[in-house]
C-alpha positions in Angstrom: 25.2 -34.1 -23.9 23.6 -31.3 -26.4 21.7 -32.6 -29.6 19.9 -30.4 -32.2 16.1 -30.9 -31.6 15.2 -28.8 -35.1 16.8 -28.0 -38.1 15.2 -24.3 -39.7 15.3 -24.6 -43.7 14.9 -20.8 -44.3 17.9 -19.1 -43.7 17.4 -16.0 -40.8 18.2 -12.5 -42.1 19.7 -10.1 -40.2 22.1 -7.0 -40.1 25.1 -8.9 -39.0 24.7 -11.6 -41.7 22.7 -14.4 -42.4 22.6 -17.7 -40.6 21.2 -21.0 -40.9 19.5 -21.6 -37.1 18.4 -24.8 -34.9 17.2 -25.8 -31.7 19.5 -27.2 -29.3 18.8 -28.9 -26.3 20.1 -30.9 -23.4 19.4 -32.8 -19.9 20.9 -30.4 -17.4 22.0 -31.3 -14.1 18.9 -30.2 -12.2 17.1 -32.8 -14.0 14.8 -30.4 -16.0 15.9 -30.2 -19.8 16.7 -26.9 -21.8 16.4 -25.6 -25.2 18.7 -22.8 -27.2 19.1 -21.9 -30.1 22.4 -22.2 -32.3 22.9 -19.5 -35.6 25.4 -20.8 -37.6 26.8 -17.6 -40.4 26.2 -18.6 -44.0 27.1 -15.2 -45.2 28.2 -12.1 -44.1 30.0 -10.4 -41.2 30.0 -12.9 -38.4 33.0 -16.1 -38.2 31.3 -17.5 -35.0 28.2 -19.8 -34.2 26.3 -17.0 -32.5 24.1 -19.5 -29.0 21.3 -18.3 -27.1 20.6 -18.0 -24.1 18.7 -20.8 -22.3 14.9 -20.0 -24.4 12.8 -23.1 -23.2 13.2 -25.2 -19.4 10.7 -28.2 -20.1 10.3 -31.1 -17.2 10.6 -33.6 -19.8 12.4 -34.0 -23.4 9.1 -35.0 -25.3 7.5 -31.1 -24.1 11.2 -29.7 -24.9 11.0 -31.3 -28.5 6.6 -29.7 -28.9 8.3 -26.6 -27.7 10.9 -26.9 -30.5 8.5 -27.5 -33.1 5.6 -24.7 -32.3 8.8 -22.2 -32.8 8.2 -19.8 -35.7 10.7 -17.6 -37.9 9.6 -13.8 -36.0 10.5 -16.0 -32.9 13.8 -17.3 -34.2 14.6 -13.5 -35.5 13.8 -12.5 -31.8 16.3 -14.9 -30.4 19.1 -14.3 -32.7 18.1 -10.2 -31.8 18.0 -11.4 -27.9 21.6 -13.6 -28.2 23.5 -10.6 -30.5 22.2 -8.0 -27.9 22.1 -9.3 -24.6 20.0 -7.1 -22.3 22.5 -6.0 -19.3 21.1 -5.8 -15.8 23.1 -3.9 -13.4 22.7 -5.4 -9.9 23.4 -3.5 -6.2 26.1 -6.2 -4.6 24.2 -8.0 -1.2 24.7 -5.4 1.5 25.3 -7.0 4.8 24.1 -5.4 8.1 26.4 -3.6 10.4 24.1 -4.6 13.3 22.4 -7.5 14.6 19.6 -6.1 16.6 18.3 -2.5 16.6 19.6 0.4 19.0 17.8 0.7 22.3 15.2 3.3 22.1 16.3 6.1 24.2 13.8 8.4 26.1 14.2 11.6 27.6 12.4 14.7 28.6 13.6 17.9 27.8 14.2 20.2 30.8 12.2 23.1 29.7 9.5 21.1 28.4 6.3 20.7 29.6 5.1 19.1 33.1 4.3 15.5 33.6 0.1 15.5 34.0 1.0 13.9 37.3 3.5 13.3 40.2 3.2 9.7 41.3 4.8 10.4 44.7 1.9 12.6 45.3 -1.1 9.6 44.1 1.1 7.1 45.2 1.8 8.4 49.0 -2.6 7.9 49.2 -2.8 4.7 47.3 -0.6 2.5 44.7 -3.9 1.2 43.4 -4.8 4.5 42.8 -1.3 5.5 40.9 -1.8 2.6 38.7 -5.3 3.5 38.0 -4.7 6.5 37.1 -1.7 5.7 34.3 -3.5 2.9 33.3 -5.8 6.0 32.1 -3.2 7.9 30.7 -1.9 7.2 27.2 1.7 6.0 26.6 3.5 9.0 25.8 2.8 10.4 29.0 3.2 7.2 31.5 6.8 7.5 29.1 7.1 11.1 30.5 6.1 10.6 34.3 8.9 7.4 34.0 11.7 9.7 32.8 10.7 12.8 34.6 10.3 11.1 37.6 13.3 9.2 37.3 11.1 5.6 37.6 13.6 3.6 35.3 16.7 3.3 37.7 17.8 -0.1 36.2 17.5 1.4 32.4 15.1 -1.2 31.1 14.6 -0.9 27.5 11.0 0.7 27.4 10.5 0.4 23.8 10.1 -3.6 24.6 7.6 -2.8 27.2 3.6 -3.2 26.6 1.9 -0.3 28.5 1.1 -2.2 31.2 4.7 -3.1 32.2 5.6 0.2 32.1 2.5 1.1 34.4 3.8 -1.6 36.8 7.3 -0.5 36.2 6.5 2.8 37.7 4.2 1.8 40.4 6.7 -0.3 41.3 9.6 2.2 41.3 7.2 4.3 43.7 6.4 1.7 45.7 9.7 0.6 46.6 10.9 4.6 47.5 8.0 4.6 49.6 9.6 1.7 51.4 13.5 2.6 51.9 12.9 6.5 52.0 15.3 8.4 50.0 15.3 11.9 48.5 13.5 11.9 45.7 
């Protein structure tokens, strides 16, 4: 239950009238206690107790009531400003993905674009070793390339995923096994 923690003697002046103000505070239910303030209109335009916002969240009612005490009239005036002219904060509603995992990453060579550096039929037909050597010298991009150009992917493993050296034994492994049940190529 709310009870006034301060009483102000000097009336607060403002354009809307003039009130009589006091702290107010209470135990709320998160345990912590909170202090507003209350402007009742002596005079003037206002009818209504104008209340404040929550000013003061204290862990205890004895720092609550020191917080109510240290308040001075400019910061009384302020909170009378604050509770007549509420500062409006628009807010974007929560979105909410369509997806729950990303897209596969797709990779394809462009049939009039350039050469791969290297046809791994031709290194791999003298040595596997060799083949995997010589990606493993290559940068990604290109072991990407020989794989699609090549055709070295036939069970459409997501690449992206891959670390270069699983796509280096994913294509020496694709070559190896063509070597072994002989198909066109």
């Amino acid at each position: 239950m709310a009870e006034v923690l301060r009483s102000f003697d000097e009336p607060i002046r403002h354009a809307s009238g003039t009130y009589h103000a006091r702290v107010v505070g209470r135990y709320a239910e998160d345990r912590m206690w909170e202090g507003w303030l209350e402007f009742v209109p002596i005079e003037g335009g206002a009818r209504e107790v104008v209340v404040s916002a929550a000013e003061s969240r204290q862990p205890e009612r004895v720092h609550l009531e020191y917080w109510a005490q240290g308040l001075t009239p400019v910061y009384v005036e302020g909170s009378l400003e604050r509770a007549l002219h509420p500062i409006s904060v628009r807010m974007r509603p929560a979105e909410l993905p369509a997806s729950d995992a990303p897209a596969a990453r797709v990779v394809t060579v462009a049939p009039n674009g350039p050469r791969p550096i290297l046809d791994p039929f031709e290194v791999g037909a003298r040595s596997l070793d060799i083949l995997g050597q010589e990606l493993r010298a290559l940068g990604r991009g290109r072991v990407l390339q020989i794989i699609a150009a090549y055709d070295l992917n036939p069970n459409n493993h997501d690449l992206s995923r891959m670390n270069d050296e699983q796509l280096v034994r994913l294509a020496v492994g694709s070559v190896g096994l063509r070597f072994m049940r002989p198909t066109s190529r």
